[in-house]
N, C-alpha and C positions, 0 to 999 in steps of 0.2 A: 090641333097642331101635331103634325109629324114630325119625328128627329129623323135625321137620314145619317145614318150611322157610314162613315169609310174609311175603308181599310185599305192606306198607300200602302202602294208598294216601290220603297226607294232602293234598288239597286246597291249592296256593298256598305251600309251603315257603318261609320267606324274606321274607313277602309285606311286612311292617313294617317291616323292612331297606330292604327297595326303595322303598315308602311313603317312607322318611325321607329318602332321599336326593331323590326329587323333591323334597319338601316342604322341604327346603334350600335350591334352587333357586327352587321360586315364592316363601318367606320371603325371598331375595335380590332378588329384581325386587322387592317389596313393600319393603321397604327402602329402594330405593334411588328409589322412588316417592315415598314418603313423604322423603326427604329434597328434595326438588324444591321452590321457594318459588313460589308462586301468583301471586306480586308480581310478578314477573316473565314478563307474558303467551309470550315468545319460549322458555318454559320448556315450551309445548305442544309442542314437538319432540321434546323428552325424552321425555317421556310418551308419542308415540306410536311414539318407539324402545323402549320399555317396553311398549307394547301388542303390538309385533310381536314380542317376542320372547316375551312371555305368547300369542300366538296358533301361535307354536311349540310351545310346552310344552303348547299345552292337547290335541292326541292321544296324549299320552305320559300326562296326568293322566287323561285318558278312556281307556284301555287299563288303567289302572293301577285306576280304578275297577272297569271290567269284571274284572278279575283276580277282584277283594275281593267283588265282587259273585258271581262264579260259585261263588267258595269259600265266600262263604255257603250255598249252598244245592245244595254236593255232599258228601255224605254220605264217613266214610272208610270204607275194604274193608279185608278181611281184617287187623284188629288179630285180633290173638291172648287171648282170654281175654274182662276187663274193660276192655282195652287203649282198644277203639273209644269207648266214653266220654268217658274223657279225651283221648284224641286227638282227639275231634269238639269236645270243648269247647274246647282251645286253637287248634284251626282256626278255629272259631267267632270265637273271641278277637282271632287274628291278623287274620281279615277284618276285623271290626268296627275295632279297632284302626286299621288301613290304610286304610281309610274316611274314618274321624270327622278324620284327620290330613288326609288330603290333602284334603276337604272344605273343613275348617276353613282349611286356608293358601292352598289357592284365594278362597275367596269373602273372605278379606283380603283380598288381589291385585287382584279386581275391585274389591271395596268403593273401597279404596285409591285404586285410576285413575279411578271413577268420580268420586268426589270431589273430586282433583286437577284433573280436567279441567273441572268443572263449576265451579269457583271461580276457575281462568285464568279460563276464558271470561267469568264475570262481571266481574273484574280489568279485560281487555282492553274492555269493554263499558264500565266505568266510566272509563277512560283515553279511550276514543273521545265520550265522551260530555260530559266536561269541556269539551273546547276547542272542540266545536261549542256549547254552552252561552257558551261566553265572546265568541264570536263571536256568537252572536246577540243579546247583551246589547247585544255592540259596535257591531253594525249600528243596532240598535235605538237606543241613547243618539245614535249621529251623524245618522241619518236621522229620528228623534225623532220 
């Protein structure tokens, strides 16, 4: 009797795992984005300490994508039997999975900061624009 030794080859082993823990990480910046009040224009600072470290993460989320991406569309070798099926279909799984996640808590993260920043900036727009208003009221009623 011979053994017939095989060596699968599954595509990304792990790859959801790994997904989640980045996705931890941008859910953290996004977090703590979203706790920042608008009200307070000097809060743009934050946010762009929160953009630099989202511009960290984002070749770690782009590697992580390409991961998910290439294991979509590599087939696995030598399962044994009906093995390769289901093997390909939970690769299949794991990719997609790893994807739609980091996807999804990425484009929070931007959504998030865009948001944030785009509502100081109005905030600090209307703060600057009050008291030149009152001023030129002022000007206006003295030199009448």
């Amino acid at each position: 009797m011979s053994s017939q030794q095989h060596q699968v080859q599954v595509p990304e082993f792990g790859l959801v795992e790994q997904a989640e823990q980045l996705a931890h990480e941008i859910n953290r910046l996004s977090e703590q984005a979203d706790r920042i009040s608008v009200l307070n224009p000097l809060n743009i600072l934050y946010l762009r300490r929160i953009e630099s470290e989202r511009a960290v993460l984002a070749p770690r989320v782009s590697e992580k994508l390409g991961e998910a991406l290439r294991a979509l569309r590599t087939a696995v070798d030598n399962a044994p039997g009906r093995m390769d099926g289901l093997l390909q279909t939970w690769s299949l799984g794991q990719a997609l999975a790893a994807t739609l996640l980091l996807q999804n808590q990425w484009y929070l993260l931007v959504g998030t900061l865009d948001r944030k920043k785009t509502l100081t900036v109005a905030v600090l727009s209307i703060y600057l624009s009050v008291p030149s208003v009152l001023i030129t009221l002022g000007l206006r009623l003295h030199f009448g």
